[in-house]
C-alpha positions in Angstrom: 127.0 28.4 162.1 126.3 27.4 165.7 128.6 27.8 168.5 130.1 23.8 167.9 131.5 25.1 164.6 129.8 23.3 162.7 127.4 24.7 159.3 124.0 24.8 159.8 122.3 23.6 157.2 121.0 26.3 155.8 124.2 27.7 155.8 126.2 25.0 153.5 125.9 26.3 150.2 127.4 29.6 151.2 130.2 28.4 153.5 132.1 26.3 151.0 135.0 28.6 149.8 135.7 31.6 151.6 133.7 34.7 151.2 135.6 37.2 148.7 134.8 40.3 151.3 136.0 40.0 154.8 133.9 40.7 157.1 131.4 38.6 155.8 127.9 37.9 158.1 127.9 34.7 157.4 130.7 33.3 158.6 132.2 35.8 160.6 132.4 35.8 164.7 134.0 37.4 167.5 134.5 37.2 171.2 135.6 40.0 173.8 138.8 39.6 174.8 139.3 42.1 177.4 140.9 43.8 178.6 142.7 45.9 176.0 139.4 46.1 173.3 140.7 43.1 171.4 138.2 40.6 169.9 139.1 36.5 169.3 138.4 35.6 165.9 135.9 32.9 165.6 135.2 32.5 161.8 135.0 30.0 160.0 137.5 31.1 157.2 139.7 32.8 159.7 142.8 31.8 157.8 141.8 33.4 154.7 140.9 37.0 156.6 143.6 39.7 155.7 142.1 41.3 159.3 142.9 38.2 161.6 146.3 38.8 163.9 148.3 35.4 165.0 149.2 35.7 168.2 150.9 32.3 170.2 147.5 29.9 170.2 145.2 32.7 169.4 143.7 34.5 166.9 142.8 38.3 167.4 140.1 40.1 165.1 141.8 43.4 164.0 139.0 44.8 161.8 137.6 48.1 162.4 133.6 46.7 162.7 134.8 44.5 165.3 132.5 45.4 168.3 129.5 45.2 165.3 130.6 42.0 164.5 130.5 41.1 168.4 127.5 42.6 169.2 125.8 40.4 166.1 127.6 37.9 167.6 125.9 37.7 170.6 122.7 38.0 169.5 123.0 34.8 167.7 123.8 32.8 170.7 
């Protein structure tokens, strides 16, 4: 998935329903949020993830590989 949020195309087949495990590689992306050590979540199927926190407008990654999923995050960009 790019940064516009939309599938790549390789990516399609996968991304159609939401991943049974959460997190997933596919879909799943954070940003830092600092201070504090909370992450945005950026998935795809963030409203499916038992790990996302509604917060006002945003959406705050709670699970515990977090700053792996950022740091795999940012490699993609």
């Amino acid at each position: 998935m790019s940064d516009t949020g939309h599938l790549n195309a390789g990516d399609a087949p996968r991304l159609r329903s939401p991943p049974v495990d959460f997190p997933d590689p596919v879909p799943c992306r954070v940003k830092d949020a600092t201070p504090g050590g909370y992450f945005y979540c950026l998935g795809l199927w963030s409203s499916h993830c038992p790990h996302r926190l509604n917060f006002g407008y945003s959406q705050f990654c709670l699970h515990p590989t977090a700053p792996e999923i950022l740091a795999r995050s940012a490699g993609e960009s």
